[in-house]
N, C-alpha and C positions, 0 to 999 in steps of 0.2 A: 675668227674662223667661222665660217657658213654651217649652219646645221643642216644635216642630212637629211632629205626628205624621206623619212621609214614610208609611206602610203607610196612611193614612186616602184615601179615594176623595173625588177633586174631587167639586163640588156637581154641577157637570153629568153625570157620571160616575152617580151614584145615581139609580135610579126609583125611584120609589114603589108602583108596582103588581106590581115584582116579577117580569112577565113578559119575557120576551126583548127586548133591544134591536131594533129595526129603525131601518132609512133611513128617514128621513120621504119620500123621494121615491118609490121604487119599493115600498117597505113588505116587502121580503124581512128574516127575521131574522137577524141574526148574532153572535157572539161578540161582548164590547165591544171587545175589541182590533181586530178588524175592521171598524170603526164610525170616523169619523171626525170632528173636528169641523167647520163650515161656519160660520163668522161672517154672519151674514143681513147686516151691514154691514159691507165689510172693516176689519179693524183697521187699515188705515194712512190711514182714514178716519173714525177712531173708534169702530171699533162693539163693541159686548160681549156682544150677546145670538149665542147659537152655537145650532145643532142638529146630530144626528147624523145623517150620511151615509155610505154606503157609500163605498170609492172610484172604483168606475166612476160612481156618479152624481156625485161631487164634482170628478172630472176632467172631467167632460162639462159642469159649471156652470161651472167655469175658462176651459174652453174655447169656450165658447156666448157668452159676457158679459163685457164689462170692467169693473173694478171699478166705472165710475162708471155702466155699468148697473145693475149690482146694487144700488148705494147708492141709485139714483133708481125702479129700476121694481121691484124684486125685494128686497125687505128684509122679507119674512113670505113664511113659507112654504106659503103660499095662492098669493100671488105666482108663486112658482117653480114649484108643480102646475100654475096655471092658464096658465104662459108657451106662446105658439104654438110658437116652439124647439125645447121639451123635449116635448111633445106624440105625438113618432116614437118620441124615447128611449125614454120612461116606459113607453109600450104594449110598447115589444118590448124594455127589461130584465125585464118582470114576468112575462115567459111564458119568461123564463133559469130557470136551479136557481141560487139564492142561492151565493155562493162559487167558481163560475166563473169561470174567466179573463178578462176581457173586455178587450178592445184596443180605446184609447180616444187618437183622434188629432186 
């Protein structure tokens, strides 16, 4: 049996275009370490497909939605731009500078 390369980068982890990671919600760039994953279905509901999030947008999706919202309204990330909710967020994380502190309650 072949050992696993640990130093190889998850599939999700790798772009192809080479440019900077961003949050798919507020679309600021950031280091991939700063980048998180978001399951569009949670996994304790089986879902497998992820995008990368910042953490203030990904604690404010936590926080806005239970997971059997997210399973039923918000599972593509069309979904979760076009949410009424996030709608206040979205406008006033994107006029933040990327990498800001932001307090997320």
């Amino acid at each position: 049996m072949a050992r696993k390369n640990r130093n190889a980068m998850p599939d999700w982890f790798v772009q192809q275009d080479r440019s900077p990671p961003a949050c798919v919600l507020c679309r600021h760039e950031y280091d991939r370490a700063k980048l998180t994953k978001h399951h569009l279905v949670p996994k304790s509901r089986g879902g497998t497909e992820t995008v990368l999030l910042c953490r203030p947008c990904h604690k404010t999706v936590h926080a806005t939605f239970t997971e059997k919202e997210l399973e039923r309204d918000y599972d593509t990330v069309e979904a979760l731009r076009n949410a009424e909710a996030l709608h206040g967020w979205i406008s006033w994380i994107r006029k933040r500078k990327p990498g800001k502190r932001i307090r997320v309650r």
